[in-house]
FIMARPA-41665 format. One record per atom (N, C-alpha, C, CB): y, x, z. Coordinates in steps of 0.02 Angstrom, whole numbers, plus 50000, padded with zeros to 5 digits. Glycine has a CB too. Layout:
BEGIN
YXZ;...
% end
This chain:
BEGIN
554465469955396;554545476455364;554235481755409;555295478055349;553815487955373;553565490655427;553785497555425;552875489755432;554045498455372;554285506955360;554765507555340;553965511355318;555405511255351;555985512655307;555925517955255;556525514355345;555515519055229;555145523655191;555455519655118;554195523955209;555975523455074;555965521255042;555515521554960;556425521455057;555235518354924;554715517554888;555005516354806;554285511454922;555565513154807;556095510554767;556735510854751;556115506954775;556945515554701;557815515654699;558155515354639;558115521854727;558585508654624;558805509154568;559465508954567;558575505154532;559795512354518;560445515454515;560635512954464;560515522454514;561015509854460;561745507154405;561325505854340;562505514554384;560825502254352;560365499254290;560655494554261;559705496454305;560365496754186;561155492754123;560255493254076;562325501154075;560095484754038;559875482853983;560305479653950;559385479853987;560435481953887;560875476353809;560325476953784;561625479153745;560445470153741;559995470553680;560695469253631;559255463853674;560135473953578;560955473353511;560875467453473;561025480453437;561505462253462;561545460553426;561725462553355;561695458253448;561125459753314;561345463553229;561495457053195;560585468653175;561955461653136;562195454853081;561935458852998;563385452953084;561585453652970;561235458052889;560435456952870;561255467952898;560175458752833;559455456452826;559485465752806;559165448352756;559635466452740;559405473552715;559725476952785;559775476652628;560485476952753;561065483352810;561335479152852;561845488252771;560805482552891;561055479952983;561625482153013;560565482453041;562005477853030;562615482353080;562605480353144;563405481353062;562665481753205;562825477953280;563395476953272;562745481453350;563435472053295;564135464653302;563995465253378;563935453853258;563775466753429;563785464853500;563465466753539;563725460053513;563175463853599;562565464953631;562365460353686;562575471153654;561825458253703;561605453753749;561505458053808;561005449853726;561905455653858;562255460853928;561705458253971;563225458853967;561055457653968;560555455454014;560565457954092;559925457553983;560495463654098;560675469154165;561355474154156;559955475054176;561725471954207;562315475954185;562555479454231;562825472654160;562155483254257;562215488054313;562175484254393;562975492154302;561515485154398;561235483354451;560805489354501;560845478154425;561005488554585;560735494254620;560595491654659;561025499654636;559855494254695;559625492454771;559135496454764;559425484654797;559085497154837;558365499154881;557735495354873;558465498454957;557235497654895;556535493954927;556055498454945;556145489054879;556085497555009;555665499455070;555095498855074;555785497255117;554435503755091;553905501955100;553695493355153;553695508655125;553135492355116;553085484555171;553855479255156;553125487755282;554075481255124;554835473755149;554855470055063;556125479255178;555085464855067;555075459955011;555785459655005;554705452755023;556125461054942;556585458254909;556685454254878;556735460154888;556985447254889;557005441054833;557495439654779;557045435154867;557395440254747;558015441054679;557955432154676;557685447154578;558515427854653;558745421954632;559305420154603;558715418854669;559355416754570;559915416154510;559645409854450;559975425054467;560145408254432;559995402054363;559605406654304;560905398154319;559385400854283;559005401954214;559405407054166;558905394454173;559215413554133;559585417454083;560115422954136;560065411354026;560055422554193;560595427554219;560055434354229;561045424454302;559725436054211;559215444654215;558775444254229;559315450354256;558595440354288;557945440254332;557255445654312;557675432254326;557175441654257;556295442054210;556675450254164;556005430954123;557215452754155;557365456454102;557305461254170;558055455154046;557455460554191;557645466954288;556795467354284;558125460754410;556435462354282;555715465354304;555555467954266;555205462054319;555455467754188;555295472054143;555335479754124;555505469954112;556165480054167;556285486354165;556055490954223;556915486754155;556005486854277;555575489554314;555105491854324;555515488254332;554625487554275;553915490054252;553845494454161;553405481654253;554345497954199;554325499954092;554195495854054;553785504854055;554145491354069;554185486353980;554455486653925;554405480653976;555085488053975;555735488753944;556125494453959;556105483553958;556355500253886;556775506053920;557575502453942;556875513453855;557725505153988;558355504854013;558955506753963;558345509154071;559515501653949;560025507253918;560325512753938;560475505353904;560535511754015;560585517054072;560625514154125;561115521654071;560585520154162;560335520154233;559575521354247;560515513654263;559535522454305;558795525054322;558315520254370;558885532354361;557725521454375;557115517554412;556925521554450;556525515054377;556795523754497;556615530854540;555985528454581;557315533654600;555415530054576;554835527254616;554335535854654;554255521154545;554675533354722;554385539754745;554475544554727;553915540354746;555265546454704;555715552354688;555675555154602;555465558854743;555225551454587;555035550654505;555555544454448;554115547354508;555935548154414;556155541554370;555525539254324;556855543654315;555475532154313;555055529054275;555415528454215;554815523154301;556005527554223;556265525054152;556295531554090;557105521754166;556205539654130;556235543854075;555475545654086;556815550054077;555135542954118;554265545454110;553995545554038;553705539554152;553605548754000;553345544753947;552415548253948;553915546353861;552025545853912;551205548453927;551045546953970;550995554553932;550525553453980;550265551454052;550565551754111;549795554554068;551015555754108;551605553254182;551885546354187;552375557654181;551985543954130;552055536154121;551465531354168;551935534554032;550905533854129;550185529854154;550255530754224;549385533154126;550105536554264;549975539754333;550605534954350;550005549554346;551175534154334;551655531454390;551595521954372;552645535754376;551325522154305;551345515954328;550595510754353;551725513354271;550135513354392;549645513454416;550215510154511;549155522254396;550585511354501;551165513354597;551245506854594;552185519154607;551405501754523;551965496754518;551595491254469;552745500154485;551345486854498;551125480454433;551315474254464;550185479654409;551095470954428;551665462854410;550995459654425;552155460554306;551195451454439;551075445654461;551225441054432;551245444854505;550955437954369;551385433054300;551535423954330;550645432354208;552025422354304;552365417354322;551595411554298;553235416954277;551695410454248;551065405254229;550275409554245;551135403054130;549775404454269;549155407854288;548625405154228;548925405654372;549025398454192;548545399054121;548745401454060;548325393054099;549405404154045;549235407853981;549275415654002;549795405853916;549175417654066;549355425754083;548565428054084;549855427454171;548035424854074;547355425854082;547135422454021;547045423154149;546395429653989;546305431053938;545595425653937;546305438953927;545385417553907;545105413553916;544685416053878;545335408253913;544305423553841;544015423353790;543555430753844;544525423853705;543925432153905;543605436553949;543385433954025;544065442253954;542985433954044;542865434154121;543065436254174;542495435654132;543175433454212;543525435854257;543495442154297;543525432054287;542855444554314;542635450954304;542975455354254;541995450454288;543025453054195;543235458654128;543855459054162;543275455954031;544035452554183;544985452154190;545125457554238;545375443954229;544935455354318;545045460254369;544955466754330;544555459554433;544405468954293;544135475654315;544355478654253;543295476354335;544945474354220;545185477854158;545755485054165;545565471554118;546075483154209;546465492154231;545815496754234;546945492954331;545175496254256;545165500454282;544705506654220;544925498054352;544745500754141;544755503454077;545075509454064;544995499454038;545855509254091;546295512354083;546465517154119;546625509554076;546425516354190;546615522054260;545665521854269;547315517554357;545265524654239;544565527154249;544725530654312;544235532054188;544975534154334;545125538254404;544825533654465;546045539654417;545075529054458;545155523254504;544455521454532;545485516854467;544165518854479;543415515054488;543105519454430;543365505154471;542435523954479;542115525354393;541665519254380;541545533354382;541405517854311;541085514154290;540315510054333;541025517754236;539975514754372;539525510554418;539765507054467;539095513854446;540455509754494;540695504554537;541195498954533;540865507254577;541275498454452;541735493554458;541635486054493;541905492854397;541135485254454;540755477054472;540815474554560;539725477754452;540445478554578;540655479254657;541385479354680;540385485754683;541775482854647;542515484354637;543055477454634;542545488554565;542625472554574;543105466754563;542815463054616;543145462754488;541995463754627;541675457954698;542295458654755;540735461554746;542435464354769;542795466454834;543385462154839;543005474354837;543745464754759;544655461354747;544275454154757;545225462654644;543905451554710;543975443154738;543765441454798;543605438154700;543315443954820;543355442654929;544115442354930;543015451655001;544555447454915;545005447954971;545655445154982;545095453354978;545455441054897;546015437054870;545925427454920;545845436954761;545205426954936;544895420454941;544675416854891;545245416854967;544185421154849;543885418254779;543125421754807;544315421954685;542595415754771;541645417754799;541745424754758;540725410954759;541565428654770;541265435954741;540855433354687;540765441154798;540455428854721;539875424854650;540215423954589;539565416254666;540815419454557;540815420354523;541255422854470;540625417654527;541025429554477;541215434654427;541185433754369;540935439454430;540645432254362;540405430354278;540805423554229;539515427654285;541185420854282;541605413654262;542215413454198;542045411254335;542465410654182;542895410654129;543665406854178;542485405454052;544085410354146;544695405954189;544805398354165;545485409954178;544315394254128;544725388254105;544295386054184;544575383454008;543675388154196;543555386054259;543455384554332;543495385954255;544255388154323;544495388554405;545175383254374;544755398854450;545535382854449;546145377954491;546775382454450;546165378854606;547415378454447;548005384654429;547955388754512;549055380354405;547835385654567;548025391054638;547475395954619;547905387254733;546815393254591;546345398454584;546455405254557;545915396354550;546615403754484;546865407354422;547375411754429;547065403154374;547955409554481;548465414754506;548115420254571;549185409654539;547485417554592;547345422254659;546945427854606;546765417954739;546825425154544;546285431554495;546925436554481;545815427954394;547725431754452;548325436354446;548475442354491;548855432654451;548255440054537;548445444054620;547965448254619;548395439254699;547165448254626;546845453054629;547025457054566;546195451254640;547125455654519;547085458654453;547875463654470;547075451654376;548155461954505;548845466354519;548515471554579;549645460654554;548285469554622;547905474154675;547485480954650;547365469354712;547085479754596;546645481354579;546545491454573;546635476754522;547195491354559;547465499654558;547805501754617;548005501254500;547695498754668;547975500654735;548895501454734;547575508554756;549145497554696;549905500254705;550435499354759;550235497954656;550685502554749;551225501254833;551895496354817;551665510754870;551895495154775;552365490054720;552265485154699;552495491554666;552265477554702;552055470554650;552815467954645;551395463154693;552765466454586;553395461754542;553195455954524;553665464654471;553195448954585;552945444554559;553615439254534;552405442154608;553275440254469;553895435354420;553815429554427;553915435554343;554105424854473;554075416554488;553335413654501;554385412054418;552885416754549;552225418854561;551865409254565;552175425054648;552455405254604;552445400954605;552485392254584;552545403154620;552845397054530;553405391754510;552985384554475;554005395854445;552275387454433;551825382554412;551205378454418;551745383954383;551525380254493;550825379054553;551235371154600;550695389254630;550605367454618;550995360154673;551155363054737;550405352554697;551535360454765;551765362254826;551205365054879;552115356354852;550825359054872;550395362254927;550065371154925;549755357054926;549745370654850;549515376354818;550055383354844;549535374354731;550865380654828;551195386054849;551055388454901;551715385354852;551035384654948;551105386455012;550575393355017;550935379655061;549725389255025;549275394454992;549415401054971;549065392054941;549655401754897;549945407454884;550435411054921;550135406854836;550875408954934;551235412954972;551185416055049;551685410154968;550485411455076;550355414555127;549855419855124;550225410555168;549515419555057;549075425255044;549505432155036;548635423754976;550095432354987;550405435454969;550415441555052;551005430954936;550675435755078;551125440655168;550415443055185;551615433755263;549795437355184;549425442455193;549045449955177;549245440355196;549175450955131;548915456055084;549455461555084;548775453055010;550215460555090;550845464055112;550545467555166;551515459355133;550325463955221;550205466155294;549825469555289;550035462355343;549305469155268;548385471655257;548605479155222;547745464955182;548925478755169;548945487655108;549735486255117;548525487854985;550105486155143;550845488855163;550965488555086;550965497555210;551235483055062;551455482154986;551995480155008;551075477354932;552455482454961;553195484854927;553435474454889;552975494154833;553665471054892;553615465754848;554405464954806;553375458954893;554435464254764;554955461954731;554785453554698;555115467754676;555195448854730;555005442954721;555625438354689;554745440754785;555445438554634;555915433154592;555765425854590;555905434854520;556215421054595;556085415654601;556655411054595;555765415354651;556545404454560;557095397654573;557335395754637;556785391054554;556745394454691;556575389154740;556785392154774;555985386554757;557495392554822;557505398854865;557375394554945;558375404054856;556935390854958;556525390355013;555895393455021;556435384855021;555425395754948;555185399954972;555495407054956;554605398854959;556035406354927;556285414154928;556305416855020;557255414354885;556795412355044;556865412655115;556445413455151;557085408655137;555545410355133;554955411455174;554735416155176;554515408455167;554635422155101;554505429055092;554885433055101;554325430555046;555485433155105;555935438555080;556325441355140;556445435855023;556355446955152;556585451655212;557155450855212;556475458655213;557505453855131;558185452255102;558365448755035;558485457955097;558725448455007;558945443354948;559435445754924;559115436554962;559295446554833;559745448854810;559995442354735;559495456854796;560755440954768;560915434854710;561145437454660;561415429554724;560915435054580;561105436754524;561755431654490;560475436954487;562065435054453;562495431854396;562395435454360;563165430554397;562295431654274;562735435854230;562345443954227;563605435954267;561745447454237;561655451254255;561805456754308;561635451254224;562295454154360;562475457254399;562135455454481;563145456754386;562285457454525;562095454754595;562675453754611;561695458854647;562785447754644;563335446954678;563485446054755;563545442654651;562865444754767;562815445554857;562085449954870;562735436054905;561955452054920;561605457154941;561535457655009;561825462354917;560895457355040;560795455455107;560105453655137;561185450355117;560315453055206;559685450555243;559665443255211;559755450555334;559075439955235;558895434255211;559435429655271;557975433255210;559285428255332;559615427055339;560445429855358;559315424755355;560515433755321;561395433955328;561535428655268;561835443255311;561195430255211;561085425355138;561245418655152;560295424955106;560775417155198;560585408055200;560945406055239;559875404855222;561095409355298;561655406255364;562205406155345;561755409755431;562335410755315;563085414755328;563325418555242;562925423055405;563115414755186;563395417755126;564105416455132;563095414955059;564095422655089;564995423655078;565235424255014;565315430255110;564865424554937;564925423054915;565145414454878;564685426554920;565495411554817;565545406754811;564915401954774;566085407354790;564565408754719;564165405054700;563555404054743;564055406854644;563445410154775;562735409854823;562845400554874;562785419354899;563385402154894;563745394354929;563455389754897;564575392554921;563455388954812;563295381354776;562725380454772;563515379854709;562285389354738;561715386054753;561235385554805;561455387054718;561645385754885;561435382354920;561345376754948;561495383754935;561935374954925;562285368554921;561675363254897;562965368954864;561535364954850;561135362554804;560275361554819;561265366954751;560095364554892;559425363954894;559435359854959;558995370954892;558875354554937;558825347054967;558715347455044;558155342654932;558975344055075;558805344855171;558535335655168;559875347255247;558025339155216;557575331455223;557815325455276;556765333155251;557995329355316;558375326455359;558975322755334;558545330955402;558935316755357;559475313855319;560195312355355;559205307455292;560435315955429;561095315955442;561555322255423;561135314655508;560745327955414;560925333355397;561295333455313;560295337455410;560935329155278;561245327955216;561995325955212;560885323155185;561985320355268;562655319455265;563215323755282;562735314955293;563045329955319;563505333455363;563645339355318;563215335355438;563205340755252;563235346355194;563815345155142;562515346555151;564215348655128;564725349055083;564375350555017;565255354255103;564345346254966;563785348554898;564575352354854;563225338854838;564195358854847;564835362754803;564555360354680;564665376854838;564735357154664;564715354954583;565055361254553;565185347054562;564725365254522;564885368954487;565215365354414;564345373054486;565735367554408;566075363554336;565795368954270;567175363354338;565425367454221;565335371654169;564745375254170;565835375654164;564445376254096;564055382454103;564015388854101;563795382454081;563685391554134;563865398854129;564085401354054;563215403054153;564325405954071;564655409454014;564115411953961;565075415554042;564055415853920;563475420353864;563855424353891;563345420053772;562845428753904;563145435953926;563165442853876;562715438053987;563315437953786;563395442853750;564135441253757;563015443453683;564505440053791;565455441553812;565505437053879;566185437453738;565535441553913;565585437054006;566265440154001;564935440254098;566595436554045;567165434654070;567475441354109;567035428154114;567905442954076;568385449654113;568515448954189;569195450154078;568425454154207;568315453354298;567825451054304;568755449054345;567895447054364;567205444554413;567125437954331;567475439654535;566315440654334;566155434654297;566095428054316;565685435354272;565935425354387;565925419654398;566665416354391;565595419054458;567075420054390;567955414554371;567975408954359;568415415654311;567765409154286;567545402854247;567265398654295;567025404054188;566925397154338;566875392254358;566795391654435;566475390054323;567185395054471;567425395454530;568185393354562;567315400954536;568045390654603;568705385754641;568945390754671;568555379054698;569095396454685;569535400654717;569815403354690;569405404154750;569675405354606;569715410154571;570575411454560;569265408854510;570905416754563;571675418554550;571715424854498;572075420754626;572445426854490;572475430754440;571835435554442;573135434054442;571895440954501;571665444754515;570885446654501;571865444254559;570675441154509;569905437054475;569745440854407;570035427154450;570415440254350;570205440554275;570405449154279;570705434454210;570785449054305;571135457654301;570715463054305;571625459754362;570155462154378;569745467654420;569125464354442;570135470654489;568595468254414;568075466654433;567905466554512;567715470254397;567725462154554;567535463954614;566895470054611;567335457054650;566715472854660;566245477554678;565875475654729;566505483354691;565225476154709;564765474354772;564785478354827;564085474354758;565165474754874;565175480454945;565045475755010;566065485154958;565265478755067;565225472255126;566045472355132;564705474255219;566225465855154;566815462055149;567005462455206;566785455655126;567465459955244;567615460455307;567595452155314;568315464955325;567185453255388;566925447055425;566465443155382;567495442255447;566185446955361;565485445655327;564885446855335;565445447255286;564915455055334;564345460855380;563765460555329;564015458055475;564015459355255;563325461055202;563895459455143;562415454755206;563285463055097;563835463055020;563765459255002;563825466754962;564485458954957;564405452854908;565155454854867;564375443554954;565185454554800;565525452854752;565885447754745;565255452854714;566445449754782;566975442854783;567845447554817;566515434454864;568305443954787;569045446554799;568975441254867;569785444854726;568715438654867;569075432454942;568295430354940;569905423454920;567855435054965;567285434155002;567495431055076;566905441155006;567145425655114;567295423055172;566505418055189;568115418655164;566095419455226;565535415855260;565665408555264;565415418655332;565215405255224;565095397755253;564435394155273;565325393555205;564675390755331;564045390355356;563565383355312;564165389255444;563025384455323;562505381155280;562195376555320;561985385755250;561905369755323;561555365855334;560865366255314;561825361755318;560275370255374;559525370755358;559225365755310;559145370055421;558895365755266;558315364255205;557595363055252;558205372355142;557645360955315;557105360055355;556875365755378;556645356855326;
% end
């Protein structure tokens, strides 16, 4: 991390989607509680890793981040500007600060444009940026700096690598100079080795233009390789909050515990010496989560107090980082190599 400069601030961010019942006369019957008031920082230069199961916010948190999606409430604050009440060209101008990094690298690229068109397609839109004689030169530059030949520009994406095709994702996020990338599971459809690759480009390019990262992901070994700090989801909520390693050594949460529990150590006495925590059940629907702390349902500590009062994300005592829990308490973890 190189600046405490903060770049990023979101405040008690809440997405529903309504559930309706009717074809002609619609009524809402409910709502799908996707983000349900979620807050953190992000610092110039430092990486935040968001992780959590399939359906708990992740991909709905990035959206709203990037205006995709209006917020039901709460705010996005980027460089003392809310995004979420921007609209026009204050919209455009701020969101030029903040672009995304797509999970798949073959259907997020347009096979009917060149890769040239691809990179140098923002700069259609933010003309400010690149005027028109210099674009070409413009995308040559982004693919140098990604580790793609400048030569070929003129190429189509069916004929590059998936590691290839995600480094065009990356320049194509660069391309408007932003101090912000939201890469949504940047990795996740790439072979191991390839990851690696990517993710060391990533730190490099962090280092190089002091980029801001918000990094969502399954795999939290490479969450742990990028990420300064880590923020665990349930249910649309965060429930632990922290340095990376306060996260990985020393979680104090129960669920952050399982799904650590849960990621493979190669070493094989080390396997034996790991307590595997089995979550009983599936998560709840988060069009009706569970009164109080939503993880209850399927937590081994859980007591009255659990269903009564929501815990609050704060720091716990003998913890020394937040986390959402009535009987938050540190357990120690067995390294993943």
């Amino acid at each position: 991390m190189s600046s405490s400069e903060r770049v990023l601030e979101v405040r008690d961010l809440v997405k529903h989607f309504p559930l309706t019942q009717g074809i002609v006369f619609k009524r809402q019957i409910g709502a799908i509680k996707a983000v349900d008031g979620v807050s953190f920082d992000l610092r110039k230069g430092e990486t935040l890793g968001i992780v959590g199961e399939s359906g708990c916010g992740k991909s709905t948190l990035a959206k709203v981040l990037m205006a995709l999606e209006r917020p039901t409430s709460g705010s996005v604050t980027i460089n003392g500007k809310d995004i979420a009440k921007a609209r026009g060209s204050e919209l455009k101008r701020m969101r030029r600060n903040i672009q995304m990094v797509m999970q798949d690298p073959y259907t997020s690229l347009n096979p009917r444009m060149t890769v040239g068109d691809i990179i140098g397609e923002p700069f259609e839109i933010h003309t400010e940026v690149a005027p028109k004689g210099d674009r070409r030169k413009k995308v040559q530059e982004l693919l140098e700096v990604v580790g793609l030949n400048p030569d070929h520009i003129n190429r189509y994406p069916h004929q590059f690598s998936g590691g290839q095709r995600q480094r065009i994702g990356i320049a194509r996020g660069l391309a408007l100079q932003p101090e912000i990338i939201v890469c949504d599971e940047p990795v996740s459809a790439l072979d191991v080795s390839i990851q690696a690759q990517v993710i060391n480009l990533l730190e490099r390019l962090q280092n190089e233009f002091d980029l801001a990262y918000i990094f969502i992901a399954h795999d939290l070994s490479v969450v742990r390789h990028i990420s300064d700090r880590v923020g665990v989801m349930y249910l649309g909520k965060f429930v632990e909050l922290g340095k990376d390693n306060d996260i990985y050594d020393k979680p104090a949460h129960p669920y952050t515990q399982a799904l650590l529990s849960a990621v493979p150590v190669p070493d094989p006495e080390g396997r034996e010496q790991r307590e595997r925590i089995i979550l009983q059940g599936d998560p709840p629907s988060p069009a009706n989560p569970p009164t109080g702390c939503r993880f209850r349902t399927r937590c081994w500590k859980a007591q009255e107090i659990c269903a009564e009062q929501e815990p609050l994300l704060q720091i716990r005592p003998g913890t020394g980082h937040e986390s959402a829990c009535h009987f938050a308490e540190t357990h120690d973890v067995v390294h993943a190599g």
